[in-house]
FIGU-411330 format. One line per field, with one value per residue (C-alpha): residue number from 0; x, y, z. Coordinates in pm, whole numbers, always signed. Layout:
k = c(NUM, ...) .
u = c(X, ...) .
v = c(Y, ...) .
w = c(Z, ...) .
This chain:
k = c(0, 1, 2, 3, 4, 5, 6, 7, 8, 9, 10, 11, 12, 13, 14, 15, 16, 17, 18, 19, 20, 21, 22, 23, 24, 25, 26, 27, 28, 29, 30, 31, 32, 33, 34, 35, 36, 37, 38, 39, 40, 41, 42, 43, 44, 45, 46, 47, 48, 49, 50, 51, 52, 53, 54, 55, 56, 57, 58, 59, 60, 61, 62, 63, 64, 65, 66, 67, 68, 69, 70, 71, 72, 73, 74, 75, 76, 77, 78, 79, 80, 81, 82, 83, 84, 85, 86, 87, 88, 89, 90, 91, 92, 93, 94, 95, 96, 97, 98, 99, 100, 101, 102, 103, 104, 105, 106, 107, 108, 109, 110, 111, 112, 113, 114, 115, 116, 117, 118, 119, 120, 121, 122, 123, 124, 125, 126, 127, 128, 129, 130, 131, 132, 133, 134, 135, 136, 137, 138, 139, 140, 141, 142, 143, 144, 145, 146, 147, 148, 149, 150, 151, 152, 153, 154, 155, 156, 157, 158, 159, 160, 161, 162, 163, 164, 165, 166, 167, 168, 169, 170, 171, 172, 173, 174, 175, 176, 177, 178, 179, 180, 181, 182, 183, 184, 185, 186, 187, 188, 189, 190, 191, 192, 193, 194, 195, 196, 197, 198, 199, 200, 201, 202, 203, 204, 205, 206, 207, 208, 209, 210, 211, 212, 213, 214, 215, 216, 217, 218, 219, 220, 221, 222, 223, 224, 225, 226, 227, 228, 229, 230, 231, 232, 233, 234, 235, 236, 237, 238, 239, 240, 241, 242, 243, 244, 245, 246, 247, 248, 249, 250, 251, 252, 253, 254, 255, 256, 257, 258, 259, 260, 261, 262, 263, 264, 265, 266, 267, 268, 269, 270, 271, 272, 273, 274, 275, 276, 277, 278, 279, 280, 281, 282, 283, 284, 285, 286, 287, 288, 289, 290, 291, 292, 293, 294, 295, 296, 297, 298, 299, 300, 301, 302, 303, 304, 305, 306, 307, 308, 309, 310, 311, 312, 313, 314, 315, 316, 317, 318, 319, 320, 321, 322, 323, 324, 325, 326, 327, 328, 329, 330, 331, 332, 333, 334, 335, 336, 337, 338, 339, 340, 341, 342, 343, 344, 345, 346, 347, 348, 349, 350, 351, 352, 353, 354, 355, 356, 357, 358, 359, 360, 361, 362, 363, 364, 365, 366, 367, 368, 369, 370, 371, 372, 373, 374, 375, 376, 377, 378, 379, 380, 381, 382, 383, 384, 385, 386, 387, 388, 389, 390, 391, 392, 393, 394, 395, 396, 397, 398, 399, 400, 401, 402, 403, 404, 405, 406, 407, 408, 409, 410, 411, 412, 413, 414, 415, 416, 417, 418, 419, 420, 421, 422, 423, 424, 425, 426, 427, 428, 429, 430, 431, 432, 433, 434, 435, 436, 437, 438, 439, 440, 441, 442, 443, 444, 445, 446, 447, 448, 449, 450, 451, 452, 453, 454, 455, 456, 457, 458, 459, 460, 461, 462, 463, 464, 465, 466, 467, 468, 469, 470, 471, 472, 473, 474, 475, 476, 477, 478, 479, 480, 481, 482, 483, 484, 485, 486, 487, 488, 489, 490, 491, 492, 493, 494, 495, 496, 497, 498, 499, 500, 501, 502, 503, 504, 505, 506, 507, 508, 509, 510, 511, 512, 513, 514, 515, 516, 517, 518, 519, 520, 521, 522, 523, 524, 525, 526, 527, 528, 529, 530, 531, 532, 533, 534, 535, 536, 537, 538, 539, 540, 541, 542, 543, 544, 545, 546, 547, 548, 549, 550, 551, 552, 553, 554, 555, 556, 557, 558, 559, 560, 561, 562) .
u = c(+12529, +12466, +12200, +12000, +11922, +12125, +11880, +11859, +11632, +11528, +11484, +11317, +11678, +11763, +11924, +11825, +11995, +12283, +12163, +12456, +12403, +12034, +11866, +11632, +11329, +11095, +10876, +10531, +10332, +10032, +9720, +9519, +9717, +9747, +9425, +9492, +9850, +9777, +9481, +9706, +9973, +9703, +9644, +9299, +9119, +8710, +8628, +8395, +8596, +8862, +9274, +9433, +9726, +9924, +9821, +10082, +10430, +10642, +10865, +11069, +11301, +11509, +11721, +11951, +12288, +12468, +12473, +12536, +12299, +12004, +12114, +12056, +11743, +11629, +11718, +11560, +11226, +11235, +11265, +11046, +10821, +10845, +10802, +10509, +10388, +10420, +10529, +10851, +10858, +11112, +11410, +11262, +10933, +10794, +10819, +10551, +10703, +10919, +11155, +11335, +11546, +11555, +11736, +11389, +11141, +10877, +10977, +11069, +10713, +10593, +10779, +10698, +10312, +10354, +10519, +10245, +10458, +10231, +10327, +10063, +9819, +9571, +9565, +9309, +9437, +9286, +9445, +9816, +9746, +9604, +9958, +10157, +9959, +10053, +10399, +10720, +11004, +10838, +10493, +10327, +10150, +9933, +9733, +9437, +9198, +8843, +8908, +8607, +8470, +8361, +8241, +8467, +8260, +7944, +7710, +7884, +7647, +7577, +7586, +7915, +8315, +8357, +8655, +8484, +8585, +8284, +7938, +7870, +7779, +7815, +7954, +8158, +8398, +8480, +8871, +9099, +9415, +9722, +9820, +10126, +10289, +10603, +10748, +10967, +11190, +11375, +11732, +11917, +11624, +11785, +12118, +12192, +11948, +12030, +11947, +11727, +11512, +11500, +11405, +11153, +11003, +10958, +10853, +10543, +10483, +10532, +10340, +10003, +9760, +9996, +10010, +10265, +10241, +10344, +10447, +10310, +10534, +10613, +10623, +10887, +10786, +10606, +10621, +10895, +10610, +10706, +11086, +11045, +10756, +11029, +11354, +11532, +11211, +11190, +11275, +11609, +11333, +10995, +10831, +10626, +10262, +10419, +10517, +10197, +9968, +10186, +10109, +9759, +9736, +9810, +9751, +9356, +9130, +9147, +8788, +8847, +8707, +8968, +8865, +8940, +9289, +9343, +9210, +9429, +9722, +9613, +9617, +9995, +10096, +9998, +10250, +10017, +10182, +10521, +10683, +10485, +10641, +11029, +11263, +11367, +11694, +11911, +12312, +12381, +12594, +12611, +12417, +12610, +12725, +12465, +12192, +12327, +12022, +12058, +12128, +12399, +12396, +12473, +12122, +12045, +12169, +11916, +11877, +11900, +11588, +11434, +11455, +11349, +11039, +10968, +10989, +10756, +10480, +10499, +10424, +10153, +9929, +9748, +9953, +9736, +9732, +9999, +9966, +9730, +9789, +9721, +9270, +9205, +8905, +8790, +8522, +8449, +8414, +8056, +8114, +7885, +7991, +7791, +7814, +7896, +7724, +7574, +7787, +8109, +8029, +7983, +8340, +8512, +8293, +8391, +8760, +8740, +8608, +8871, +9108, +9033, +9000, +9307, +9470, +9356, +9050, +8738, +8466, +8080, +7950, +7601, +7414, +7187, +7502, +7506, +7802, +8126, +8306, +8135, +8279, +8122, +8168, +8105, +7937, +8040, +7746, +7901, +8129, +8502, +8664, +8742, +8333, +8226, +8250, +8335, +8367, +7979, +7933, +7700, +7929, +8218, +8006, +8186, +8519, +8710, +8834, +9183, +9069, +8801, +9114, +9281, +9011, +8961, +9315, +9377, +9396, +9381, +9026, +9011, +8853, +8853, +8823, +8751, +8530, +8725, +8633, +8871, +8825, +8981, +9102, +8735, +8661, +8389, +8427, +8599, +8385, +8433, +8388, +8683, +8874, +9058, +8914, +9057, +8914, +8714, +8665, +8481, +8178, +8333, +8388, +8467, +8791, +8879, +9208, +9314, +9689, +9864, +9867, +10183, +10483, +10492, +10199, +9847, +9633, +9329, +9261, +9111, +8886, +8749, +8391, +8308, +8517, +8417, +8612, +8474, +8676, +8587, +8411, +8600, +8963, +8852, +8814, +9093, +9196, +9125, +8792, +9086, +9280, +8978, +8925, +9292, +9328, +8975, +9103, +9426, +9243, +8978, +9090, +9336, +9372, +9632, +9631, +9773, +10125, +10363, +10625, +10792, +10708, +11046, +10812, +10543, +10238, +9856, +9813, +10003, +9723, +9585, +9914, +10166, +10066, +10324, +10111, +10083, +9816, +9730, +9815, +10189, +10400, +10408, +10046, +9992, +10257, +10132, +9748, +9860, +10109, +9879, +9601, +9829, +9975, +9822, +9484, +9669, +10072, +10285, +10298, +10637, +10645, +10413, +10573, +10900, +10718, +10573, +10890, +11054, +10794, +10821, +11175, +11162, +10927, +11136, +11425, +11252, +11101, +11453, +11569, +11252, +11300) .
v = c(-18688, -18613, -18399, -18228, -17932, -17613, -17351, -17125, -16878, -16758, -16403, -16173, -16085, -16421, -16364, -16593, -16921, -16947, -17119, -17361, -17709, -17684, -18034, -18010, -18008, -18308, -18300, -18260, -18543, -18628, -18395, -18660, -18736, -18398, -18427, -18691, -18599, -18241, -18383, -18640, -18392, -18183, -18505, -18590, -18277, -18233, -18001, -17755, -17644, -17383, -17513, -17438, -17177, -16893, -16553, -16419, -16401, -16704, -16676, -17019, -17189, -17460, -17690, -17930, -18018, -17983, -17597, -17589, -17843, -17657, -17246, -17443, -17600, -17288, -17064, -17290, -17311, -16902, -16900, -17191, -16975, -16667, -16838, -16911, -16616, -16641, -16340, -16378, -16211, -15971, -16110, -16042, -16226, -16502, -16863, -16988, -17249, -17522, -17775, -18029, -18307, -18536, -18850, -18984, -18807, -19010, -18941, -18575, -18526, -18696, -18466, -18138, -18279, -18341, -18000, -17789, -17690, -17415, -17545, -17794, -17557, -17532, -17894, -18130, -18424, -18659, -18452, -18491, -18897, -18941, -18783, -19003, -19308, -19207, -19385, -19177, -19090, -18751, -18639, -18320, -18112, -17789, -17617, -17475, -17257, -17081, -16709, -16404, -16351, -15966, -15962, -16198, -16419, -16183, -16146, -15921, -15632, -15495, -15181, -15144, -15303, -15480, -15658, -15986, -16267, -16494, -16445, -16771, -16660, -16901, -17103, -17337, -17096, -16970, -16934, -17156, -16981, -17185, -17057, -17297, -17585, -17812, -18075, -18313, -18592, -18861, -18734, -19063, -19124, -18795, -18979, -19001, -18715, -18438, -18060, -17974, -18278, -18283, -17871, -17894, -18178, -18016, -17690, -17910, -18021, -17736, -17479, -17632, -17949, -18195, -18616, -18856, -19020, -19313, -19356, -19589, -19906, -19832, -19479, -19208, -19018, -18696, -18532, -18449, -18618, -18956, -18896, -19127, -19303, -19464, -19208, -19388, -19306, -18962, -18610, -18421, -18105, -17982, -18081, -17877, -17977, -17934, -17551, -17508, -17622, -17389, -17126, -17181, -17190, -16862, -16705, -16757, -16588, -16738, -16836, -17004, -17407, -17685, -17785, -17430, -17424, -17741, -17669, -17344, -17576, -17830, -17587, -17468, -17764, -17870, -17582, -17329, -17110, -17239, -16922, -16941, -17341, -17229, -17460, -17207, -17133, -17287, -17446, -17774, -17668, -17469, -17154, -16800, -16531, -16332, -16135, -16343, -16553, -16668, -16402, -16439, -16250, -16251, -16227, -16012, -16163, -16218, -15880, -15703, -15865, -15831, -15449, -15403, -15648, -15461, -15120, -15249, -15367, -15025, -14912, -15131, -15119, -14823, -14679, -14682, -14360, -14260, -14536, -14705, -15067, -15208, -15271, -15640, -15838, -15977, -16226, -16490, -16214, -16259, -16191, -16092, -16002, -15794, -15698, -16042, -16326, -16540, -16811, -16622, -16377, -16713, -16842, -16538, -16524, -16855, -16857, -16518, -16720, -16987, -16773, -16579, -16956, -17080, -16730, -16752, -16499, -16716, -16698, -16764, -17007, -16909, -16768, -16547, -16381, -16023, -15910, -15786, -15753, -15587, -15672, -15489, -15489, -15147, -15147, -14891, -14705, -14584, -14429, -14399, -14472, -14125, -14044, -14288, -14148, -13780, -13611, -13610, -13989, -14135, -14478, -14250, -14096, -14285, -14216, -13926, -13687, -13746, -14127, -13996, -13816, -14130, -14354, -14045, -14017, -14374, -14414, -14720, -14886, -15031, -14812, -15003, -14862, -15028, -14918, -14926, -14935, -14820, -14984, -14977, -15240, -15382, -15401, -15080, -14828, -14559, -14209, -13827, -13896, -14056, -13933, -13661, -13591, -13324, -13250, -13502, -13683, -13475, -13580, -13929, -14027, -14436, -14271, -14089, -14119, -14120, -14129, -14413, -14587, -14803, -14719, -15038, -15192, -14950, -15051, -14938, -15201, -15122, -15368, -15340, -15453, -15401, -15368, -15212, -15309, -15157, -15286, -15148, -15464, -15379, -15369, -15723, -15884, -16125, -16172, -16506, -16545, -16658, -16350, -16102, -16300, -16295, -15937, -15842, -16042, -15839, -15526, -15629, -15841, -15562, -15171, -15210, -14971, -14977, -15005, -14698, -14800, -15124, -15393, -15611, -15886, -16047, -15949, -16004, -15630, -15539, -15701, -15397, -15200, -15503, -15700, -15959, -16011, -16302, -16543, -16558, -16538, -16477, -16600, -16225, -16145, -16493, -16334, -16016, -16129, -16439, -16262, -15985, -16243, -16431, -16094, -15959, -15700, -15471, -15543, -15229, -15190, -15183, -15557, -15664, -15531, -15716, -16065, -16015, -15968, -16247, -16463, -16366, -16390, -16768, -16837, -16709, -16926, -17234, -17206, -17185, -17461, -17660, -17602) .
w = c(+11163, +11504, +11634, +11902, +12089, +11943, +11919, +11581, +11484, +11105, +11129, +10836, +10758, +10544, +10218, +9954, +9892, +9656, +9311, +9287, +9263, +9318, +9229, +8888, +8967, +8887, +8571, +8650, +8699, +8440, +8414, +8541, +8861, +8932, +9159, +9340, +9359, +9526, +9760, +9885, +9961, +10190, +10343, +10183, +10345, +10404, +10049, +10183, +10512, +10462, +10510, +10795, +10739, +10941, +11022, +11198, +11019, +11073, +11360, +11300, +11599, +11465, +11703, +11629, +11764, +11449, +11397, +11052, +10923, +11176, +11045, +10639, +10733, +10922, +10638, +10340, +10569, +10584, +10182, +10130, +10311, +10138, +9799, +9928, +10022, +10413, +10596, +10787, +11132, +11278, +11509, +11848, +11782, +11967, +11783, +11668, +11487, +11580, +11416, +11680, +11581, +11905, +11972, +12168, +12013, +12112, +12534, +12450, +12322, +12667, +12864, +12737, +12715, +13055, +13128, +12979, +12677, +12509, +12159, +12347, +12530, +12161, +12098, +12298, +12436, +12189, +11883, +12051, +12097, +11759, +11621, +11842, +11734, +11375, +11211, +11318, +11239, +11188, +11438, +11361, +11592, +11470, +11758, +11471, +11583, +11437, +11424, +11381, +11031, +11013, +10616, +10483, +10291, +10261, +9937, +9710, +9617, +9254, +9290, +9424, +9432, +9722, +9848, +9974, +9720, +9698, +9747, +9977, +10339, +10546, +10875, +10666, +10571, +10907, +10889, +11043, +11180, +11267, +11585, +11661, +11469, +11605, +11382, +11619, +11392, +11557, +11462, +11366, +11079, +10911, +10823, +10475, +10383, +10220, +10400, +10158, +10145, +10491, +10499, +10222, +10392, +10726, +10532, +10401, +10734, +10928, +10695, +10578, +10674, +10519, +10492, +10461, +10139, +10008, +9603, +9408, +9333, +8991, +8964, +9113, +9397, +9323, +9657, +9913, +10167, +10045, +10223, +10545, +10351, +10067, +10136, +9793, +9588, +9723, +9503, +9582, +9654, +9670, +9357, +9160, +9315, +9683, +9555, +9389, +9680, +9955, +9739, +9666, +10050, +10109, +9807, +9794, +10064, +10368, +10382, +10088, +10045, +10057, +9713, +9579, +9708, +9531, +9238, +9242, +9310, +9018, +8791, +8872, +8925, +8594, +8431, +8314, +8568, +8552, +8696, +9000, +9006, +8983, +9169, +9485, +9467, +9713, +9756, +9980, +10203, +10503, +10502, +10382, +10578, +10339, +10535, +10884, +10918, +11291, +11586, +11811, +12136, +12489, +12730, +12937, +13301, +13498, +13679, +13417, +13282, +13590, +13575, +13239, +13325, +13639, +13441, +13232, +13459, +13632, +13249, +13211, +13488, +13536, +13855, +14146, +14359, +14604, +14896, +14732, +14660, +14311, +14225, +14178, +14235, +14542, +14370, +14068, +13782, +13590, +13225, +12954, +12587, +12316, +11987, +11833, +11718, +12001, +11943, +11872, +12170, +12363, +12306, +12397, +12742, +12837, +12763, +12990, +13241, +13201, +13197, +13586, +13748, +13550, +13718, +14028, +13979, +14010, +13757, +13808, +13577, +13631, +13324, +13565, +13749, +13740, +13521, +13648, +13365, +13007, +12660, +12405, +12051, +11878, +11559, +11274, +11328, +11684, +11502, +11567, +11921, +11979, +11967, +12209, +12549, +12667, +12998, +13062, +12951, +13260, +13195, +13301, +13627, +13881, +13769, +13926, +13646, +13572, +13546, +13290, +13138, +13102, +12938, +12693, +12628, +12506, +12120, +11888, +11856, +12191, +12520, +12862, +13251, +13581, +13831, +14181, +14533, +14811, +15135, +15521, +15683, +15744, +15417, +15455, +15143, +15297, +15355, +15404, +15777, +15827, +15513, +15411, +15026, +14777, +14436, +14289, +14582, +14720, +14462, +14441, +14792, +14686, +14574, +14921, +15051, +15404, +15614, +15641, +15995, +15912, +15727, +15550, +15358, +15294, +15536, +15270, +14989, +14663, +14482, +14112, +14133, +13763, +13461, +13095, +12765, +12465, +12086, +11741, +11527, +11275, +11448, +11522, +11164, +11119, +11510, +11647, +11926, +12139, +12141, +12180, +12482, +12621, +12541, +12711, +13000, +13047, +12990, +13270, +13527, +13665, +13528, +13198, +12941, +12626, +12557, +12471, +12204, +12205, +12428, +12588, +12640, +12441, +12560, +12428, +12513, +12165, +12025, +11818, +11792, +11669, +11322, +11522, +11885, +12031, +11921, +12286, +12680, +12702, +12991, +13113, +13088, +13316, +13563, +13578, +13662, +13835, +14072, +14164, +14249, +14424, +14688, +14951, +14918, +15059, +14933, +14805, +14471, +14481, +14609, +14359, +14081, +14180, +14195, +13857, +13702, +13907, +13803, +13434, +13427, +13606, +13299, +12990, +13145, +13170, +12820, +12698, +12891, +12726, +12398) .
């Protein structure tokens, strides 16, 4: 069997496997193996720390050479997932998951290390070497990382239900949200497998903290886990226990203990629920026709994408007034974030801050720097988004009113403006003296606007020298610290608002609006910043707007090209 780089997607659409010629499933194993069957097959995990596991739906990108063998395993990873309870995302998502079969895995790993891949970008360098040093033919990479826990976990009270499902409050069950996960096999090892033991095995891997295991010499293998470990000991499909610990997984609260998933999972695996351990139903050949699991479509060419890109950006930033260019920063931005825990509010700051020098921004590292840039986290007691400013708010004061009009009009949980600061071509704010001013800027004389000396770029530049970003607590329980910090960063570094209907590129700015946003920085929200930073103070918006959506367009290619 040859294979390689054919790329196929499993979309939400995938019909269930035929039941034909599905392998029986193995018996379960003894009662008293059962624990040290199921803990094995989570890959011995610490008890008190909460599993690893998906948020987001599963948006799963197979490739393989062989087309038919990648649209089966594709397809049986999508059900294997759904028996499990994982949500499957729809077709224009952004993988998150990734199954390659590679003739060198070991130098394709290397290469797209090297290359920045951002199936990388949430693993440190020390995780990525200590898979590598593990035994191939299979490496496993899961970028894992802490996410906010707003009440989860809290003391239930007694004089009321609540929906919290222990009473334990505390640090150790912070969740841990799989962000990415990339399962690279060395192709020629897969010869002589069958699809499904090769699918259910990279389900395991690809889906939860797993472990290669290795059956004991006199006894059958219990575990599809085992299949590069001893491939003529290993089971025709998942076994029981693998079933019952996926769905333990995601089945408990995510703040739940290692130990309690497993327990969950003993318990099923030992038969007590048997119809929650059902062999999935599945046929060994190529996939069906039914419910047309993998899309097939011509792309856009490449102007075409770069219009509907450069629409978009014109939709997304805040437009600037008429020959005006587009606010940025001049300096490092200071940040400072309330309304969280000090060590929560701590990690967002700082990946803020790495994200404007990683952009071309500049932070200031200094803790006694006056703040540029405000994150606040509103408490219930505010009251709801709509309540929190007005017309009269002195936060609002500088603003002239139909940018008041805008911050008021936003809805969702999320409110967010930037102070801005036109200047000639000395850098001076500009004033009624030498300006022409009509309504508001008449009070407001920082937003004054005066005629054009040049018929091609403004000769006036307008800098943002503070930035506000104010997000509902509660819209943020079960988001990652990592994405309130990319999505504070988009929302402060230049003026973006929220996005109108559907967005043709991934963007961290659907973050409150889409249950399917990114889990971070997409490679249009690092165009948009990174090109503006990048032009000149005082560049047409028009020209900047075009080298964004160059620039995003250059990176969608070479991602497919990668992968």
């Amino acid at each position: 069997m040859k294979l390689g780089f054919a790329v196929l997607t499993a979309l939400a659409g995938t019909a269930g496997l035929a039941a034909a010629d599905e392998p029986a499933p193995l018996p379960p194993p003894a009662a008293a193996d059962n624990a040290a069957l199921v803990s094995a097959i989570a890959g011995e995990p610490i008890a008190r720390r909460p599993l690893a596991r998906l948020r987001n739906p599963l948006c799963l990108t197979v490739a393989a050479n062989d087309e038919a063998f990648g649209s089966f395993v594709a397809e049986r990873i999508a059900d294997n997932a759904r028996a499990a309870g994982v949500p499957i995302a729809r077709a224009d998502c952004t993988p998150n998951a990734l199954v390659t079969f590679s003739q060198h895995a070991v130098e394709q790993i290397a290469a797209r290390r090297a290359e920045g891949h951002r199936f990388f970008r949430g693993m440190s360098e020390s995780e990525i070497d200590a898979v590598l040093a593990g035994r191939g033919p299979s490496y496993v990479f899961h970028a894992v990382m802490p996410t906010t826990r707003i009440g989860e976990g809290d003391a239930v009270l007694d004089d009321g239900p609540m929906p919290f499902w222990t009473k334990e409050n505390s640090y150790l069950r912070t969740p841990q949200d799989l962000v990415t996960t990339l399962v690279v096999i060395e192709a020629g090892e897969v010869a002589g497998l069958s699809p499904i033991q090769v699918a259910d095995y990279a389900s395991l891997r690809l889906l939860a903290p797993t472990g290669e295991v290795a059956p004991a010499a006199d006894q059958p293998a219990a575990t599809s886990l085992t299949l590069f470990a001893a491939p003529d000991k290993a089971p025709a499909q998942m076994s029981r226990a693998d079933r019952a610990y996926l769905r333990s997984l995601y089945k408990l609260p995510r703040t739940g203990f290692a130990k309690e998933v497993l327990a969950e999972a003993q318990v099923e695996a030992a038969g007590l629920f048997a119809m929650l351990a059902s062999p999935l139903p599945a046929h060994t050949g190529p996939p069906s026709a039914k419910g047309d699991p993998i899309i097939v479509r011509p792309p856009p060419t490449e102007a075409e994408r770069h219009k509907q890109l450069r629409d978009f950006t014109r939709e997304v930033i805040r437009p600037p007034r008429m020959k005006q260019p587009v606010a940025k920063f001049f300096y490092p931005v200071c940040v400072s974030v309330i309304g969280l825990e000090a060590e929560a509010a701590g990690v967002i700051a700082a990946r803020i801050r790495e994200n404007a020098e990683a952009l071309g921004v500049g932070a200031d590292p200094k803790p006694d720097c006056t703040p540029t840039i405000r994150v606040a986290f509103m408490a219930p007691a505010a009251g709801p988004p709509a309540g929190w400013l007005s017309m009269e708010s002195p936060q609002l004061a500088h603003l002239a009113s139909y940018q008041r009009e805008r911050v008021l009009a936003e809805n969702g949980p999320v409110r967010a403006w930037n102070r801005v600061v036109v200047r000639d071509f000395n850098g001076q704010p500009l004033m009624l003296a030498t300006a022409r001013a009509f309504g508001d800027q008449a009070r407001f004389p920082d937003f004054a606007q005066i005629d054009p000396l040049s018929r091609t770029d403004p000769i006036v530049t307008t800098e943002i020298t503070a930035a506000a970003v104010l997000i509902a607590r509660d819209a943020a329980d079960g988001l990652t610290l990592g994405q309130l910090a990319d999505y504070a960063t988009m929302r402060s570094l230049l003026g973006t608002g929220a996005v109108e209907g559907v967005a043709p590129a991934p963007t961290i700015l659907t973050l409150f609006d889409d249950p399917q946003s990114p889990a971070g920085l997409t490679d249009f929200d690092r165009a948009l910043v990174r090109e503006l930073y990048d032009a000149s103070r005082n560049a047409k918006p028009r020209r900047v707007f075009n080298d964004i959506a160059r620039a995003a367009v250059t990176a969608e290619r070479s991602d497919v090209g990668r992968n």
